[in-house]
N, C-alpha and C positions, 0 to 999 in steps of 0.2 A: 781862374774860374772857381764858383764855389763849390765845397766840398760833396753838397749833395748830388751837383752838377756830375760831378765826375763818375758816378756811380751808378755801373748800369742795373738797367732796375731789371730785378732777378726773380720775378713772376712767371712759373712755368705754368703752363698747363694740361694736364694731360687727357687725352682723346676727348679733346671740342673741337668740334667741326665747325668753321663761319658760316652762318647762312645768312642770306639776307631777308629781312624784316623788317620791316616798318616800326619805331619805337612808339608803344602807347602813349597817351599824354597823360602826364601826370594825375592824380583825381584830386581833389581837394576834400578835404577831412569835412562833415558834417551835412552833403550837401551830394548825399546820391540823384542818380539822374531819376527819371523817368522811366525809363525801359527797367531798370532795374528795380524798382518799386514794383512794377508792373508783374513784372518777373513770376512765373506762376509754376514752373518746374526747368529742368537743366533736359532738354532734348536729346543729347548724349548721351542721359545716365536718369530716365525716367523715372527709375526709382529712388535716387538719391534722398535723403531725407532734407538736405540742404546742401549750398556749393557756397567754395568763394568766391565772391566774385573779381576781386581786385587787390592784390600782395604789392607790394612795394619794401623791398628792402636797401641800405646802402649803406657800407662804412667807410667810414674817412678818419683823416684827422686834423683836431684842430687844439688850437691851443684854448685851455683852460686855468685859469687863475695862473699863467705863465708856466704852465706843464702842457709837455706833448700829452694830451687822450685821444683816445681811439672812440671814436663816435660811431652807435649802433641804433640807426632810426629803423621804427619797422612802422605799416599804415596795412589795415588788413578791414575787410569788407565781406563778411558772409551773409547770406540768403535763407532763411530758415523758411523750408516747405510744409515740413511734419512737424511741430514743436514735441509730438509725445514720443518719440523716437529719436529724435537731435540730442546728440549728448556732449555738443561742442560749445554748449554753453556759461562753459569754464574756462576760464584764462590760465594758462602759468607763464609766469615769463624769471627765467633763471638767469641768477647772477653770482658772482666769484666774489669769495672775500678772504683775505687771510692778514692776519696778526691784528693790524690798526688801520688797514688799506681796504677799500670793500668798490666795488663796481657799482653806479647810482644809476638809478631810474626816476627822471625825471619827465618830464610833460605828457603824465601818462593821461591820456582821453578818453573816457568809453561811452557809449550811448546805445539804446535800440529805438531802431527808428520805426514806428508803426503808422505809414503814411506819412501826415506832417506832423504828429506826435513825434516827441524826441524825449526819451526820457535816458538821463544821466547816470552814469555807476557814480555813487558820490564816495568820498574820500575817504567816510569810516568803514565804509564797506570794502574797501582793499585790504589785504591782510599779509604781513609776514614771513614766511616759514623757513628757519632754519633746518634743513635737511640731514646735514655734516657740518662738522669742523670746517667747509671750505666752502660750499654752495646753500643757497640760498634761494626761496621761492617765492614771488608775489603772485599772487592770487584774487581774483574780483568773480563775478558772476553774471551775466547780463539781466536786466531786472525785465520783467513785462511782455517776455518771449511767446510768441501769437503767429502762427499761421502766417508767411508774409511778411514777417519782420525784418531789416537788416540787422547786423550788428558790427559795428564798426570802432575800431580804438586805435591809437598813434601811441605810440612813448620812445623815448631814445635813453640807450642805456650808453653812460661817461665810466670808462674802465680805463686804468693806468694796467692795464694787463693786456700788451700787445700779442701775448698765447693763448689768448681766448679769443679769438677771433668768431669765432661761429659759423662762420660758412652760410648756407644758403638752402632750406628744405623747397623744393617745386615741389612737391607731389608729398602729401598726406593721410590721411581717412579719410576726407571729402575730395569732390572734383574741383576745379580749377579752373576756371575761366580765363582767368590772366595772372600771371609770376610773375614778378621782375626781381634782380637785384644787380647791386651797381656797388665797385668799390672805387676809391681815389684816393691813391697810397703814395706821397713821397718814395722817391727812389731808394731812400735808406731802409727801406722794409722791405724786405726779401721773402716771400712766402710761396710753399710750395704748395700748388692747386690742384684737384682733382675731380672728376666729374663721376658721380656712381649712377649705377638705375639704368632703365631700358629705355627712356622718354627722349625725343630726341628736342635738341636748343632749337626755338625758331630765331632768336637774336643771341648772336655771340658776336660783340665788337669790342676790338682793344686799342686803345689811342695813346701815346702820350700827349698830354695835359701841359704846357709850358707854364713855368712862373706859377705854381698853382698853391704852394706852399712858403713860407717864410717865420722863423725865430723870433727873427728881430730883424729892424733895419740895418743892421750893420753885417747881417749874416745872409741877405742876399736873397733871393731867391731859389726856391727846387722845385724841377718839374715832378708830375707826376702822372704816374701810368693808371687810366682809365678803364674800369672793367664792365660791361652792360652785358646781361643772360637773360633771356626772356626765354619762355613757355605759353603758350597759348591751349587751352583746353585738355589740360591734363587731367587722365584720366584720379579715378580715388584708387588710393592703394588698397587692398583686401588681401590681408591676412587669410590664410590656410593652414592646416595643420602638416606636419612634417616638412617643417623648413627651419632655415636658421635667423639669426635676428631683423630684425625688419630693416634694420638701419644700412643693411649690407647693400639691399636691392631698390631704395629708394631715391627716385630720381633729388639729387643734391646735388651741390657744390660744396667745395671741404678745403679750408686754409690751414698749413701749416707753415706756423711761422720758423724759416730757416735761419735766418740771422739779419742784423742789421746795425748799422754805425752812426754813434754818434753826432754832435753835431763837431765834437770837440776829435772825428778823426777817429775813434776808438771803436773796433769793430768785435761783437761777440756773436759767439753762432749756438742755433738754437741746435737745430739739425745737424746731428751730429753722426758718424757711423761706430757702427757695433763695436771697432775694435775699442772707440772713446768708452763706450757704454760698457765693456766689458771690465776695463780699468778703476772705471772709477764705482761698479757693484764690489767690486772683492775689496775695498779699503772702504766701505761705507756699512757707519755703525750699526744703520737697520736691515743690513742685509749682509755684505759681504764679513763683517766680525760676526757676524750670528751664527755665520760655517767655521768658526776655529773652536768649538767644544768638543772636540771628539773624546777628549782624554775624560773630560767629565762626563759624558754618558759610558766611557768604558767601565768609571766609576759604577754606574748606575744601573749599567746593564746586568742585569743575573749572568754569574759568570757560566752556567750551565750552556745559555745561548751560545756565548763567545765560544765554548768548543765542539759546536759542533760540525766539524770537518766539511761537509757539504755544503756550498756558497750556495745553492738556489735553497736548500732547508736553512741553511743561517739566517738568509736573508728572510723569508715570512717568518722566523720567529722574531726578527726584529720588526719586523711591520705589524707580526700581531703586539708583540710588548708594547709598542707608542699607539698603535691604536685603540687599546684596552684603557692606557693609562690616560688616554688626551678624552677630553669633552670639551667638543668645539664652541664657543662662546658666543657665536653667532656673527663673529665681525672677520671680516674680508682683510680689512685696513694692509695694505701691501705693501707701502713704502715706510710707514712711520712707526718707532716704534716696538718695533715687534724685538722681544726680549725674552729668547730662550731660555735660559737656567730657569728664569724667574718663573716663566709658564710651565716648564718640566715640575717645577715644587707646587706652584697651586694645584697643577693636573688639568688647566683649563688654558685657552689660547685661542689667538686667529691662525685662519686658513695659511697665515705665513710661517708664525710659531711652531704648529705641528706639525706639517712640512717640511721646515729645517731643521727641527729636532730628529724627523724621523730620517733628515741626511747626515746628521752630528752620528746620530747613533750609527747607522750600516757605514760609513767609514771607521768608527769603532770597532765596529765585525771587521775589517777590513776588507771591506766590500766598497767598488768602487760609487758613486753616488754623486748626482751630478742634481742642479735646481733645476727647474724650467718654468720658464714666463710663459703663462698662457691666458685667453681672452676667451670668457665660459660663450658660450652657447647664445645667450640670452645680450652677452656686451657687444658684439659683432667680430669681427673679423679681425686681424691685426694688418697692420700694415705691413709689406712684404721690402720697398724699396728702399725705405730707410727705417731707422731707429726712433719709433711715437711712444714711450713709458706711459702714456695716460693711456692706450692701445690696451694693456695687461690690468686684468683685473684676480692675478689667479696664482698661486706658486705651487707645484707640483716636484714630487721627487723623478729622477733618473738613474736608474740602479741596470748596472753593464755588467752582467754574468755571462761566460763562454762565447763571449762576441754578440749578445744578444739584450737589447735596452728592453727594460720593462718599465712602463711609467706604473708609479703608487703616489696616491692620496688617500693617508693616512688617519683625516681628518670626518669620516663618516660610518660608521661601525658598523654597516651594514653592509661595505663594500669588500670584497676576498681580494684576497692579493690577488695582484697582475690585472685588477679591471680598475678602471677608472667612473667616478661618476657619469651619467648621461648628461650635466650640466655642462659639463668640461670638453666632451665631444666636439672640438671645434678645428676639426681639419691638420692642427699642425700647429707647435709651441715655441720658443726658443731656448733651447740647452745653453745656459750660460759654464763651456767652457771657461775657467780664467787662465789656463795652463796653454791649451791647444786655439785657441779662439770659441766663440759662441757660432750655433748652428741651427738651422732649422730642422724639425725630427717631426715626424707625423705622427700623433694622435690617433693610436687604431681603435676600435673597440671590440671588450669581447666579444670572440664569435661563434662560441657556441650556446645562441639564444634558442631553446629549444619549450614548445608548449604543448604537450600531448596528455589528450583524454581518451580513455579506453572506457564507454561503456556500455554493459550488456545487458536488457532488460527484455522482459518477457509479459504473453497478455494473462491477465485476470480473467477471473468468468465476469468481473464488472462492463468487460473490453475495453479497462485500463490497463499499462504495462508499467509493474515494477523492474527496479534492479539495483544494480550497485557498478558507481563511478570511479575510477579511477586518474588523475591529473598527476602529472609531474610535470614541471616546468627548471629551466636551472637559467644562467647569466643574469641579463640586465631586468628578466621578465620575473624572476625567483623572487628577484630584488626587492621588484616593486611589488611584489605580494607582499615580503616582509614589512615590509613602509607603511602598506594598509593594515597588517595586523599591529601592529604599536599603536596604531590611532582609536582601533577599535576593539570592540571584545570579538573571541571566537562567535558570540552567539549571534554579533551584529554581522558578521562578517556571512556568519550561514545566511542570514538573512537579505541581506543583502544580495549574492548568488539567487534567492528566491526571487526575490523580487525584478530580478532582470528578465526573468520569465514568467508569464501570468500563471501557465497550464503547466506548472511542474510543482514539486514538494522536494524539499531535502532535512533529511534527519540524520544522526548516528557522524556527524562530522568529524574525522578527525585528520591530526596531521601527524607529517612524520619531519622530521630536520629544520626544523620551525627556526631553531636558536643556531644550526650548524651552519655560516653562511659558505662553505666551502663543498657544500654536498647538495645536491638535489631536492627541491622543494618538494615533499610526495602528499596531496589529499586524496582523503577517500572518504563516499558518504553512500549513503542509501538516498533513490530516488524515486518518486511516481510521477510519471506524465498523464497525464488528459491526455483526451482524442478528441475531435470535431467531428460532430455528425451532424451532416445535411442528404437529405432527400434518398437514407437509406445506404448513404454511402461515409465511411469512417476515414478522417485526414489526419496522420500523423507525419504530423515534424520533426524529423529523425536528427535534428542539431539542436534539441531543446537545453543544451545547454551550450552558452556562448562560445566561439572561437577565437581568437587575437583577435579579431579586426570583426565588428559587429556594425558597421554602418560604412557606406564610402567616406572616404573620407576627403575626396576631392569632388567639389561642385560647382569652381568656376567654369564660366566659358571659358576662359582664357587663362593662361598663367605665363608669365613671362619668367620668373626667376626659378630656381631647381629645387628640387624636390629632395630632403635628409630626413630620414627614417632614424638615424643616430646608429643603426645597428645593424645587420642582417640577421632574419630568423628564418625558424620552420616549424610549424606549427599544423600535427598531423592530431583526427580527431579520428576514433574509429569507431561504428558503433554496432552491435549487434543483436538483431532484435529475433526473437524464439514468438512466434504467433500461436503456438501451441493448440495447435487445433481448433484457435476460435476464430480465425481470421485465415481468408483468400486472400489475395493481392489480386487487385484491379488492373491498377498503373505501378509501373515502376518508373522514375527521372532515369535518364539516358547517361551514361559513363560518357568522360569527353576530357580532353587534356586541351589547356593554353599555355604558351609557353614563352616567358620574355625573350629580347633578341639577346643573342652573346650569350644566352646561360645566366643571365642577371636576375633569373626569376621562373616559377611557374606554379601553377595549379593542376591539381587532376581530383578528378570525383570518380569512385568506382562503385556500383553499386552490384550486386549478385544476389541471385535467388538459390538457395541447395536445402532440400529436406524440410522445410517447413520455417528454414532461418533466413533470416534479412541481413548481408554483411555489405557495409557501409565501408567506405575508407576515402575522404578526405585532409590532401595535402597540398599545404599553403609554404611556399618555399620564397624569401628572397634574399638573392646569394649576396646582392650587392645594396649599400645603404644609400648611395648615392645616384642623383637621374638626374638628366641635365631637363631643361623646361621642353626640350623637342619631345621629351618621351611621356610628355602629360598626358595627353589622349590615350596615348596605349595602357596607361597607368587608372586611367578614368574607367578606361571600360574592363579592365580586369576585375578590379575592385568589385562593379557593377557586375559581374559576373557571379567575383565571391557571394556577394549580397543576397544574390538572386537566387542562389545557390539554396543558401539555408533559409529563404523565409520565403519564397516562392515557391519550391518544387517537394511540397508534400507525398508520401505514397500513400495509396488509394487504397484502402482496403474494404472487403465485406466480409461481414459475420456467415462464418460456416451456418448451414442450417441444423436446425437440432440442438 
């Protein structure tokens, strides 16, 4: 029997359901129907600015110039309803290239069809883009785009890079009429499969294929395992705010190539497990020899640091020393490359460099310190079952004081020991023991985000009210105040406070720990509010200046994937107003407390009347960063509550007589 024969083909996949469905029939390139010309909006998604109508994807392989390639046809047909809104009128289509080897894109097709008008993307209108040192971007534009247009393009990309496989996006920014994708892979390729998103397959069928593949005539034939996934009327994806990367929750399909043999018998595996990956980090030149300097930063460290007795004080003096001395160069670059000493003497490096430097040095202290691979925020998730290195886009320190891991990233000067960027906030990293093995260690973030305004203002004989404000803010929110003042001046920045409110003034701004990022952001300024007067009656809005959360910030109907805030905060605003004898109160808003399930959250407003003073006390509390998609609604209508809170429920006042 021949070799390929023997081998059973090693396509897993995990949680696809079979269903059964009828398989669409193929479309033929240039030659939309009728209903589809017709086509005048997507009934499902009324407002859509345009849909696809018809995807088609399939990889195989066949031989080219006597090499196995891996063949990537795609045929794609959208519907443009709105043209001044449609912003899909741009192509990319990505390819892999390294040394003298590059992945081709050939029979590419484009056209917009406007009725029986067909006008063509022509050839010099395609373009280029080298991205990186590795990837690669061709780019066209559809010409002639009109109310009613389709746009339609075919290309098949020839890659000798059977770990680029690409997988399979259903579901997008626009809706979906109909997905398909289809693989047919020799038995020698081994790839492990997985299904992400909340959409569910209306066609999942898997066959083996007999006789489907051949070398040569003397090598026989090899069957191969057939893959068919269909979708029918997927919805469009819609981004929202406080989530994680899109790519997490998007209904796909995902190949990893695990291993495969030969034709010549010889078997290498791609998918490997941690203890492989652990082995072969600690003898590898851009990463594991990047951890044996310690004696040279012992060198380097001010010996002052090295004595001082206290392992949690030793330790931030060495995370501040690398992180004073490091300016990060702006490159990521993880696996290639990265060369300690040399970056400790320029003073500049990537997110790898200052990272390992900043683990060369606290084992220097003799401090234990440990790397960690992790996957920022914005690259998705890592894989959890097996070992993906293309998964990690990130190298973080692990510093183990009195049984207690503190992750540091050394690499942004604005960040205090023991907190971690909000970029990196991604669930959970991998500690690469090389001694004990490698582990998974979760990702906390700081939690004490705290944003409180204190301010007390009093009326004019104008029946304006002065006063003077008070903000303190510290963690992840301190942070990104300091981040807007680098970018700006103090004066834009006052200004800017102004202008988030129409009916306010601020003057006399100052601050306090502006440069100290280990202490408490503190401003203070002088403020005047406006009053609204209608039909004799005076409306002040006693939250004239903003609180964390100034708008809902959830507005779907629906949301299917969870909800990450990256952080828990509490954010209490208090304000009290002195009427001073020129104002009665009408209306006062109602005190009233909401409160999430489990202690995960709550609000309270309190408002009191005593002696002629108005004491306000608003507090926004949420203990926990994380919500699964069931607790959207309740998260919908708190928010809406917040909302309502400060820009709905004015007190009513009227001018004393006299």
């Amino acid at each position: 029997m021949n070799t390929l024969k023997k081998i059973t083909l090693g396509l897993c996949l995990i949680s696809i359901a079979t269903l059964n469905a009828q398989h669409k029939k193929k479309a033929e390139f240039g030659k939309p129907s009728q209903s589809e010309l017709a086509l005048k909006n997507y009934p499902k998604d009324p407002l859509a600015n345009g849909v696809v109508l018809y995807e088609r994807g399939k990889n195989y392989v066949e031989l080219v110039d006597n090499n196995i390639r891996l063949i990537k046809e795609v045929h794609r047909k959208i519907k443009v309803f709105d043209p001044a809104t449609f912003n899909n009128g741009t192509v990319e289509i990505y390819y892999y290239r390294e040394n003298n080897r590059s992945e081709r894109i050939e029979h590419l097709q484009a056209l917009t069809h406007n009725g029986s008008l067909k006008t063509y993307v022509l050839e010099e209108s395609v373009f280029d883009v080298n991205l990186n040192a590795n990837l690669s971007v061709k780019k066209f534009t559809f010409p002639n785009i009109k109310e009613g247009s389709i746009l339609e393009y075919t290309y098949r990309i020839v890659s000798p890079y059977f770990f680029t496989f690409g997988g399979w996006e259903f579901q997008g920014n626009l809706p979906k009429i109909y997905s398909e994708f289809n693989s047919e892979l020799p038995g020698n390729f081994k790839y492990n499969r997985a299904l992400y998103g909340y959409e569910t397959l209306d066609k999942s069928d898997v066959y083996i294929k007999p006789n489907c593949f051949s070398v040569s005539a003397s090598s026989g034939m090899a069957d191969c395992e057939v893959a068919q996934y269909a979708m029918k009327d997927v919805p469009a994806f819609k981004e929202e705010s406080y989530m994680l990367a899109k790519k997490n929750y998007l209904a796909r399909v995902a190949y990893e190539l695990r291993d495969w043999t030969s034709f010549d018998g010889q078997r290498e595996s791609f998918t490997k497990k941690w203890e492989d990956v652990d082995k072969e980090f600690r003898y590898d030149k851009d990463i594991g020899r990047q951890l044996k300097y310690a004696n040279f930063f012992e060198e380097h460290l001010p010996s002052a640091i090295l004595l001082i007795p206290d392992p949690l004080e030793r330790a931030k003096a060495v995370y501040t020393f690398i992180q004073k001395h490091f300016t990060w160069n702006g490159s990521y670059r993880m696996y290639s490359e990265a060369r300690v000493k040399e970056a400790f003497e320029e003073k500049t490096g990537t997110i790898s460099e200052i990272n390992l430097a900043l683990i060369n040095a606290m084992e220097a202290a003799q401090l234990d310190a440990k790397m960690m691979l992790l996957s920022t925020r914005e690259n998705g998730l890592p894989t959890l079952l097996y070992p993906v290195l293309t998964d990690f886009d990130y190298i973080v320190a692990v510093v183990t004081i009195g049984g207690v891991k503190i992750i540091l990233d050394a690499t942004d000067k604005l960040v205090p020991f023991g907190m971690v960027p909000f970029k990196v906030l991604n669930v959970q990293g991998r500690v690469m023991d090389f001694k004990e093995g490698s582990y998974w260690h979760p990702i906390d973030p700081f939690n004490k985000n705290i944003y409180y305004i204190n301010a007390q203002i009093a009326a004019d004989s104008n029946g304006d009210f002065n006063g003077k404000v008070n903000e303190v803010s510290t963690g992840y929110i301190s942070m990104n105040t300091r981040k807007r003042l680098i970018d700006q001046s103090l004066e834009n920045y006052a200004n800017a406070k102004h202008n988030s409110k129409t009916n306010i003034e601020i003057s006399n701004l100052m601050l306090e720990n502006r440069d100290d990022i280990d202490a408490s952001l503190k401003e203070s300024y002088d403020v005047l509010v406006e009053t609204e007067v209608v039909g004799g009656k005076t409306f002040l809005y006693p939250f004239f200046m903003p609180t964390y959360f100034t708008e809902n910030p959830f507005t779907l109907k629906e949301r299917k994937y969870p909800l990450d805030f990256g952080f828990p905060l509490t954010n209490t605003y208090l304000v009290s107003i002195d009427l001073a004898e020129v104002y009665e109160v009408l209306e006062l808003p109602q005190s009233r407390v909401l409160k999430l399930p489990e202690e995960t959250g709550e609000y309270s407003i309190a408002y009191s009347q005593v002696d002629g003073k108005i004491n306000i006390r608003l507090n926004i509390k949420l203990s926990e960063c994380r919500f699964t998609a069931a607790s959207y609604d309740l998260l919908k209508s708190y928010f809406s509550n917040i909302i309502d809170i400060q820009t709905k429920e004015p007190i009513v006042l009227k001018k004393k007589a006299g």
